[in-house]
N, C-alpha and C positions, 0 to 999 in steps of 0.2 A: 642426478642432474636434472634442473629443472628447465622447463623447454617454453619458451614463449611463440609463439606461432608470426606475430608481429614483427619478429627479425630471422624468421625464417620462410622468407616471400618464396610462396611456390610450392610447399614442404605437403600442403595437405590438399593435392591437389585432387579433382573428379577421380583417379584411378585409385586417390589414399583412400578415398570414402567410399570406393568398393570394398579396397580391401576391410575396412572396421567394416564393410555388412558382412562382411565372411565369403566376400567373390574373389578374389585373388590372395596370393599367399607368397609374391615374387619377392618383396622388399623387404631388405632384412642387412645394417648395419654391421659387423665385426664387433665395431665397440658398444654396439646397443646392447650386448650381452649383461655390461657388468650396468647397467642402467639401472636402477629399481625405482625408480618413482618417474613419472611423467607429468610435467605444472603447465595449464593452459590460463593465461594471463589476457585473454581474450575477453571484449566486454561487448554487448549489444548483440548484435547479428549483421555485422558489415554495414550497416547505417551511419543515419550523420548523429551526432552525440545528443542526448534527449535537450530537450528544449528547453530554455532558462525560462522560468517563469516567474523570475523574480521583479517584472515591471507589472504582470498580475500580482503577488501577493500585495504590491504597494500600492495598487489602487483598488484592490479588493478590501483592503483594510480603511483605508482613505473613506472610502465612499459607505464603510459598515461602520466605523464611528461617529460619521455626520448623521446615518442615518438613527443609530443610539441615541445619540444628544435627542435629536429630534423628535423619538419614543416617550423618551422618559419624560419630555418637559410636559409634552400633550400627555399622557399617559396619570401623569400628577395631575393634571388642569382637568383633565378628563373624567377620574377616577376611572380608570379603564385597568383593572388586569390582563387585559386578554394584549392590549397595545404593551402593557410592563412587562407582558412573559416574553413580546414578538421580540421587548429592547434586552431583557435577558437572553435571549439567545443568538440575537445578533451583537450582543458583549462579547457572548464565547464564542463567537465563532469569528470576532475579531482577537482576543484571544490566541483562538486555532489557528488565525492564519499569520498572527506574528510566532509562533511555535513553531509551525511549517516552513516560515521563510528562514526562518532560522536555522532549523535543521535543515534543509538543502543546501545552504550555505555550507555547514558545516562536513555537508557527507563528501563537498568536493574540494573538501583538505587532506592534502598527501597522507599518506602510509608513513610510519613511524618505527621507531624499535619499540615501545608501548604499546601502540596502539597499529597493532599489524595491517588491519585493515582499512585503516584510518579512521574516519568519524562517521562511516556508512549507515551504521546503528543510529545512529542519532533520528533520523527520519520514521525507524521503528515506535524510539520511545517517543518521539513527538505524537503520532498519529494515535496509539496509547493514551496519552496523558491528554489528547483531542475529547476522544471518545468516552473518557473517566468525566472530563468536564462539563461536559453538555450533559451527561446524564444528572449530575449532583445540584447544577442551575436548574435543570427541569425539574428536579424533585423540591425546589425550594419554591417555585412557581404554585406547583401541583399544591403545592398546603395550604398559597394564600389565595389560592382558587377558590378551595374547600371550605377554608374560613369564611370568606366572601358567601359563600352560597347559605348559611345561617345567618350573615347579617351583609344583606346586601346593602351596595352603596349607589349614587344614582351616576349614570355615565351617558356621558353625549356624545350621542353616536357621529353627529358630522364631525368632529373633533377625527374622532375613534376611525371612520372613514377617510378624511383629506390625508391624516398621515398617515396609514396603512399602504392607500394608494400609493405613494412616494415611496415605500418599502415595496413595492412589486415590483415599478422601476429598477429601483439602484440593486435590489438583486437580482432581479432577473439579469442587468450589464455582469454584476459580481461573477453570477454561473456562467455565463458564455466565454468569460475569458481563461475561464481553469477548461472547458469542453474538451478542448485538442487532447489535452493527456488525461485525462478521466479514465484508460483503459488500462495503462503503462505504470501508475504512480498511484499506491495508495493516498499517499499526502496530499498529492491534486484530487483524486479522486475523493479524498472527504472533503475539500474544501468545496468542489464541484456539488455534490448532495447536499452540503449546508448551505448554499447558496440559492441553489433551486428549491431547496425544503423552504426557506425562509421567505423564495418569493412567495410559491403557494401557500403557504400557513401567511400571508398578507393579504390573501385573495381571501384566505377565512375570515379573518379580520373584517376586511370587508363589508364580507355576509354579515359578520355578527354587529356592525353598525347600523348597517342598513336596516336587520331585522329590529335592534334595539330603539331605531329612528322609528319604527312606522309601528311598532307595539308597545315601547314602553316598558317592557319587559323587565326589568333589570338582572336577571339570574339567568340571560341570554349570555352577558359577559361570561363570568365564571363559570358557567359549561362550555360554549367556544373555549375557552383559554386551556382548560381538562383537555377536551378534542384535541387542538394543537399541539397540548403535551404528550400526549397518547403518540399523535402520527410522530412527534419527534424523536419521540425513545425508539420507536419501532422503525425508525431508520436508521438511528444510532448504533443498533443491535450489532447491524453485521460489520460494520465499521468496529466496533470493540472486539466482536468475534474474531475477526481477522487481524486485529495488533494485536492481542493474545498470543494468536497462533502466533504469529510472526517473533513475538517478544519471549516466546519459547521456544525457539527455532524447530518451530513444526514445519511441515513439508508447505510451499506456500501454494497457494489456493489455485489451480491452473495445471496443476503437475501430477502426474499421476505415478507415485513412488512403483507401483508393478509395473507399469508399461517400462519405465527407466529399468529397472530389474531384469526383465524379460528381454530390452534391448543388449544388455551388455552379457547377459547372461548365455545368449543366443549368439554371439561372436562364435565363429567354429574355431578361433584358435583357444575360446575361453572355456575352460573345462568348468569350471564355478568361480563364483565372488561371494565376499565379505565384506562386513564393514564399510557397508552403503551407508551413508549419512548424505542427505539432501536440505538445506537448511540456507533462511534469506541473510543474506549479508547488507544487505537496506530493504526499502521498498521497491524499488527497481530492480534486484540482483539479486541471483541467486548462487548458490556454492554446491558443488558436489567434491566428495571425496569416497573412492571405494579400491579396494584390494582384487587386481585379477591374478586371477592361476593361469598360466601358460605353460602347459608340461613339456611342450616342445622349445620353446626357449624362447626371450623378452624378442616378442616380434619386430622391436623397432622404434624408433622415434615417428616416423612417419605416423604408424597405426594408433600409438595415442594422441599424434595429433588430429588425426582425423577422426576419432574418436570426441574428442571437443569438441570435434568442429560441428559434427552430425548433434551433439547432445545440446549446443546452441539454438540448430534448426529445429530436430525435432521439439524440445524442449523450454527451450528460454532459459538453459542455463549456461551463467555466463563464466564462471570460473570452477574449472574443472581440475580436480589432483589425482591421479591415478597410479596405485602402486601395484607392479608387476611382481608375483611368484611363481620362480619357474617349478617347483616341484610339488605337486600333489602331498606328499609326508612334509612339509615345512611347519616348523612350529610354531606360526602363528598365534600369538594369543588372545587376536580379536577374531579369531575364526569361529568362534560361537554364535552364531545368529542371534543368539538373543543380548546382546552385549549390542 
C-alpha cells in the first residue's frame, strides 16, 4: 500500500517524528501488519513550489544573442579572437539557456504509464549536454588562439574595448536574474556561472584592448583569448562533473549516503537495512528507496511516514519508498550489500 502524506493531514505529526528517531514505540495500526512497502509522494520541504524562471531564461537569451551579433560583427571588423571566443561562448550559453528553458518546461510535465516519472530527467541531460558544449566551443577557440599566435593579425583595440564593455553590462543583468536559485537548481545554477563567467572573461577583454590600445602588441589578443579559455574550462569542470554524476544516478552532491545509512540504520525498531539506493530524479529532486528489517513487526504507517518526512528535513530528499521486513530469516535477494 502506497501512502502519500499529502492526504493524510496530520499523520506525521512532532510525536511521529519522535517515534522514527526511536523515542516512542505507542503507534502501531492492526492492518499495518500486512503493509510491506511504504510511498512518500512528498516534494520540497513544506515551501512554496520552486520559482519559475522562465521570464529569466527569455531575457537571458534575448539579451545573449544581441550581445553575439554584436561580438562577431566587431570581432570580424576587429580581427579580434579574444572578442570571437567572448561571441563563441556567449552562443553556448545562448544555446544552454534555450536547452535549460526547455528542459524545465519539460520536467513540469505529469507522470505517465512510460515515463513513471515524468520528464524530471530531462533537466539532468540538459545541464549534461550544457557542460559537453561549452567545452567543444572552447576547444575550437583554444586552436584559432594558437594559430593566431604564429601569424598574427592586427586588432583594434577601441573596437575590441566598446563591445566588450557592453558584454559586462548585459551579463552581468544575465547573472543577477538566475542568483535567487543558483543554490536549488543545477540548470539555474549553470546558467548563473555562464553568465557571471562571461561578464568577467569581458572585463578581460577589456584588459586586453586597453593593453593592445597603448602597446601595440598584437599576440596580447591571442594569449587573452587562451587565458579566458583556460578560466572557462575550469569553471565548466564542476558543472560537467556534477551532470555526470547526476546522469549516472550518483548520490547528488549535498548528501551524505553514511549519514542516511546511519540514520535509518539507528531506528531502534530497525535491526538492519538493504538495498539503499539514493539517486536524482532531476536537478531539484531527489529519490530514496531502501528495505527495513523490523523483527517485531511493520511498525506502522505513521513511522514511514515520518520517516519521510525527517529524510526531507534532514536531507533534501524528496520522494521516499520504503519496504518493511518483518523477519530477520526472509529471503531477500537484494539483501547483499554489494548488489
Amino acid at each position: 500500500m502506497s501512502i502519500d502524506p499529502e492526504h493524510h493531514a496530520g499523520a506525521a505529526s512532532d510525536h511521529d517524528l519522535d517515534h522514527a528517531r526511536g523515542q516512542d514505540h505507542d503507534h502501531e495500526h492492526d492492518d499495518d501488519h500486512a503493509d510491506t512497502h511504504a510511498h512518500d509522494h512528498g516534494h520540497g520541504h513544506g515551501q512554496a513550489p520552486p520559482k519559475d524562471f522562465g521570464p529569466a531564461f527569455a531575457i537571458g537569451t534575448l539579451l545573449n544573442l544581441a550581445i553575439v551579433a554584436l561580438q562577431v560583427v566587431y570581432g570580424l571588423i576587429a580581427h579580434s579572437t579574444a572578442l570571437l571566443a567572448d561571441a563563441g561562448h556567449n552562443l553556448s550559453d545562448v544555446l544552454a539557456l534555450v536547452v535549460a528553458w526547455g528542459a524545465a518546461s519539460l520536467a513540469k510535465r505529469p507522470a505517465t504509464m512510460h515515463f513513471t516519472y515524468g520528464w524530471r530527467g530531462s533537466s539532468i541531460l540538459a545541464a549534461l549536454l550544457n557542460s559537453s558544449l561549452l567545452l567543444v566551443v572552447m576547444g575550437g577557440i583554444a586552436w584559432e588562439a594558437i594559430l593566431r599566435l604564429s601569424h598574427p593579425v592586427a586588432v583594434h583595440g577601441a573596437a575590441v574595448i566598446a563591445v566588450a564593455a557592453v558584454g559586462i553590462v548585459v551579463n552581468g543583468v544575465s547573472a543577477w536574474l538566475f542568483a535567487s536559485g543558483r543554490h536549488g537548481d543545477l540548470n539555474v545554477r549553470g546558467a548563473f556561472q555562464h553568465m557571471l563567467s562571461d561578464a568577467l572573461i569581458s572585463f578581460g577583454v577589456v584588459l586586453a584592448g586597453v593593453a593592445i590600445a597603448l602597446t601595440g602588441r598584437q599576440w596580447i589578443d591571442p594569449v587573452a583569448t587562451l587565458a579566458i579559455v583556460a578560466i572557462i574550462v575550469y569553471g565548466t569542470w564542476g558543472l560537467l562533473r556534477d551532470s555526470v554524476r547526476m546522469a549516472l544516478a550518483g548520490v547528488p552532491v549535498g548528501i551524505d549516503p553514511a549519514a542516511v545509512r546511519a540514520y535509518l540504520s539507528g531506528l531502534p525498531e530497525v535491526s538492519r537495512i538493504h538495498d539503499l539506493h539514493i539517486w536524482p530524479m532531476s536537478t531539484t529532486e531527489t529519490a530514496l528507496t531502501c528495505h527495513l528489517v523490523t523483527p517485531a513487526g511493520h511498525p506502522g504507517d505513521r513511522f514511514t511516514l515520518a520517516i519521510a518526512q525527517e529524510l526531507r528535513r534532514r536531507f533534501s530528499i524528496d520522494h521516499t519508498t520504503l519496504q518493511i521486513e518483518v523477519t530477520e530469516d526472509s529471503a531477500c535477494r537484494l539483501a547483499d550489500a554489494h548488489r
